[in-house]
N, C-alpha and C positions, 0 to 999 in steps of 0.2 A: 748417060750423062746429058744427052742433049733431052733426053725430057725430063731430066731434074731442072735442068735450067728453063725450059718454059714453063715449067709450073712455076717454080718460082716468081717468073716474069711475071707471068698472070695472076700470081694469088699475094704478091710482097704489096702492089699497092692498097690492098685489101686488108692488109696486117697493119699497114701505118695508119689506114682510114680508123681500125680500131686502136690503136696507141692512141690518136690524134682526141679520138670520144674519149679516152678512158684519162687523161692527162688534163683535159678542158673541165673536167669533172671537180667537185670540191675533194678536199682530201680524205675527209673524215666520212661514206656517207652509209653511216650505222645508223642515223636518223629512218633513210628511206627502208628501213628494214623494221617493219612491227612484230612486237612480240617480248617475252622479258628478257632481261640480262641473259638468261644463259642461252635464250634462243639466239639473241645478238652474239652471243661470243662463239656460237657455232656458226654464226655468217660469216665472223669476222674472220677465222681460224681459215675455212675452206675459199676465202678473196682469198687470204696469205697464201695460200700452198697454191690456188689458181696463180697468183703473181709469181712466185718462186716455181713453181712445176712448169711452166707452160713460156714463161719467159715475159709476161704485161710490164709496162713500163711502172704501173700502180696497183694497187688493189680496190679499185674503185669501182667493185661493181654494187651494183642493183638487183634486188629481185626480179625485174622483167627483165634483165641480159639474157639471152635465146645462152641455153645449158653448150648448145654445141658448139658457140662461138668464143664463149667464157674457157675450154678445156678444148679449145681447136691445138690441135700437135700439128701445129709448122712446122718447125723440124725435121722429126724425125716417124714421125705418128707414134709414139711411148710415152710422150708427153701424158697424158690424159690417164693411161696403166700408172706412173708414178705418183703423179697427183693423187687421184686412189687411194692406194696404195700407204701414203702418208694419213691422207683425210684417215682412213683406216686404222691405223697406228695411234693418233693425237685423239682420236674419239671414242676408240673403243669399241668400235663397230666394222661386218665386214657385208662385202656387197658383193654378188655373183657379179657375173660377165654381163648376165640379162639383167638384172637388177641396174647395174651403167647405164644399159644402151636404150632402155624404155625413156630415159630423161634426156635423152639425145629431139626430140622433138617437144620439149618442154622450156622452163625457164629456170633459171639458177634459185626464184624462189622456192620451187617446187622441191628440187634437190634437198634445199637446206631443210624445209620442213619434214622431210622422211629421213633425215639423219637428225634432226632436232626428237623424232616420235621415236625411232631407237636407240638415243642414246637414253631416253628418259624411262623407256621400257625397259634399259637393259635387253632387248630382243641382239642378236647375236647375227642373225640374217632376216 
């Protein structure tokens, strides 16, 4: 109990510093994302289930947002397994455990374009 609550302590003003970016941000920003419509519509899909899964005030991300800040589970740490999980689901595509955790020091553009290269492949894993 008392080290949920300093984690908390220490990591919540770290969670608003990210609301704060992500809220200051335009609404729309499918722009800063290159590539065609369906590459854009797979950014767009996995900001939605980032915003919904993980809890962001918006879906405003970017392709340079660090992968592990984008699908950080405050919470509860399952955040990031359901997020997945759905990306999963809505795309058509599945991804091991390691397949996750190598874009865990990457950026959320990187992400999208290896679910943009298997959805287009049809590739399955």
């Amino acid at each position: 109990m008392i080290a949920s609550s300093l984690w908390t302590k220490r990591n919540l003003p770290i969670l608003r510093a990210y609301d704060e970016q992500l809220l200051a941000r335009p609404n729309n920003t499918l722009e800063h994302w290159s590539g065609d419509q369906e590459f854009r519509k797979i950014a767009a899909t996995v900001c939605e289930i980032a915003q919904t899964e993980i809890g962001w005030p918006c879906d405003s991300f970017i392709p340079d947002d660090p992968f592990k800040v984008v699908f950080w589970s405050f919470e509860d740490g399952c955040d990031v397994e359901f997020a997945v999980m759905e990306i999963e689901k809505r795309l058509g595509v599945n991804m091991s455990n390691e397949d996750v955790l190598r874009f865990f020091e990457g950026n959320l553009g990187a992400f999208v374009q290896e679910l943009d290269r298997r959805v287009r492949s049809g590739t399955a894993h």
